[in-house]
N, C-alpha and C positions, 0 to 999 in steps of 0.2 A: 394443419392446425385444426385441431375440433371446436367444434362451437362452442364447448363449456369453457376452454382453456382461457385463462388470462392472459394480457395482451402484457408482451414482455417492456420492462421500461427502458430502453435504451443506455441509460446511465449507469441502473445495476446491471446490466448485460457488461457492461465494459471494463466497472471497477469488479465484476467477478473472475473476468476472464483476465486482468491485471494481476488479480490476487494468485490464478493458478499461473500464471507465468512467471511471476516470483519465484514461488513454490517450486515451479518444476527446475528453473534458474539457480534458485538454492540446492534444490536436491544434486541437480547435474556436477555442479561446483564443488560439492562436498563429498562425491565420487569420484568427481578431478583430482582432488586434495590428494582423499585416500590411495589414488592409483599414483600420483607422482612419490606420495611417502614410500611405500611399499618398492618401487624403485629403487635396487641399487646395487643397479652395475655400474661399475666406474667411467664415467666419459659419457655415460647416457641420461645425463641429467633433465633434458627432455624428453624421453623416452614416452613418459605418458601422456604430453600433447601432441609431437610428433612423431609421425612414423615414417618408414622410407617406401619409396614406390617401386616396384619393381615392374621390367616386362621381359618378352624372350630376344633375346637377341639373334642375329641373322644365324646363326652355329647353333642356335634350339636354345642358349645356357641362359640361367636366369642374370639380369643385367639392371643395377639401382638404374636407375632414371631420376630420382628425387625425393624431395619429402612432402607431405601434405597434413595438415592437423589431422590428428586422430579422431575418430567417431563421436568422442565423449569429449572431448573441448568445441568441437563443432557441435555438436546439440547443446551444450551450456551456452556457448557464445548466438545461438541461433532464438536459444529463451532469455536470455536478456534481452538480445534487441526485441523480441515483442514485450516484453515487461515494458521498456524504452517506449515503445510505441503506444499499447495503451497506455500506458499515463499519459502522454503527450495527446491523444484522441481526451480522456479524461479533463484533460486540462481546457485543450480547446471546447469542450461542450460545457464547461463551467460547474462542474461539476463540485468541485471545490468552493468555489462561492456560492452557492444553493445549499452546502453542508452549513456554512457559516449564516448564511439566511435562515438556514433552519434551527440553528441553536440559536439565534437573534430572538426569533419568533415565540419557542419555547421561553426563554428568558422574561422575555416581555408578558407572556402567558403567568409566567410561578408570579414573575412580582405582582401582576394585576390581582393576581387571584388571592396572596398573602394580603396585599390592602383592603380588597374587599373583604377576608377575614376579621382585620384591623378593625374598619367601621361596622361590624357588627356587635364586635364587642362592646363597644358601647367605653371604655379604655379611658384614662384620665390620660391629660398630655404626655404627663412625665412615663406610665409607663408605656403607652404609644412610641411613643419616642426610643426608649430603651429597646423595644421589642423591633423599630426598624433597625435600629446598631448592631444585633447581635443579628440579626437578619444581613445585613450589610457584610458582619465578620465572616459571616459562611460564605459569602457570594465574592466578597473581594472588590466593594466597590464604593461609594462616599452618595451615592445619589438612589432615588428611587420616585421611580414616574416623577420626577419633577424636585422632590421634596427632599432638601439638603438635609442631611443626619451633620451635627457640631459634633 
């Protein structure tokens, strides 16, 4: 890491690498999709999750031995589990409650900032009052720092 480089934050390191895991989760899925529609030979209905395994048998001739998921259900099924897993790392480093701290914080920021607009104006009660209401209608809420809106 170079000395100019910014220090990575742990949290957005996770919820990014969450976000391509999805991503590549959906994609693989949706090439699953595609390749089971496209299927149809009769009786090979899983044709494009499984496939059959072969090896040589003691006479040289090729011999099934079994089936194994296909290439492309095993990479889908292998980016979900970490999809799975980051969020679950996600979750555990609170990542989600620190979103919600942050919109708390913001929240608390507009309304302090709208009443200190309020007591500048200089506002008769009535339309003080009016202008926290319709302030209130936008926000979705009956209260502000304290001061109940009827």
């Amino acid at each position: 890491m170079s000395a100019d480089a910014s220090p990575l934050d742990p949290g957005t390191v996770v919820l990014n690498q969450m976000r391509i895991a999805v991503l590549r989760s959906d994609g693989y899925g949706e090439l699953l999709r595609i390749q089971i529609e496209m299927d149809t030979e009769p009786g090979h209905e899983l044709a494009g999750l499984v496939g059959t395994t072969f090896a040589a048998g003691r006479d040289g001739t090729r011999v099934e031995t079994g089936e194994r998921a296909r290439a492309l259900a095993t990479e889908e099924r292998l980016w979900r589990d970490r999809a799975v897993s980051y969020a679950k790392a996600a979750h555990d480093m609170g990542i989600a409650e620190r979103h919600v701290e942050l919109e708390q914080e913001r929240a608390q920021l507009v309304t302090t900032a709208f009443l200190a607009a309020l007591e500048v104006g200089g506002l008769l009660p009535e339309v003080r009052s009016l202008m926290i209401e319709r302030f209130l209608e936008r926000l979705g809420g009956s209260t502000v720092a304290g001061e109940v809106v009827a």
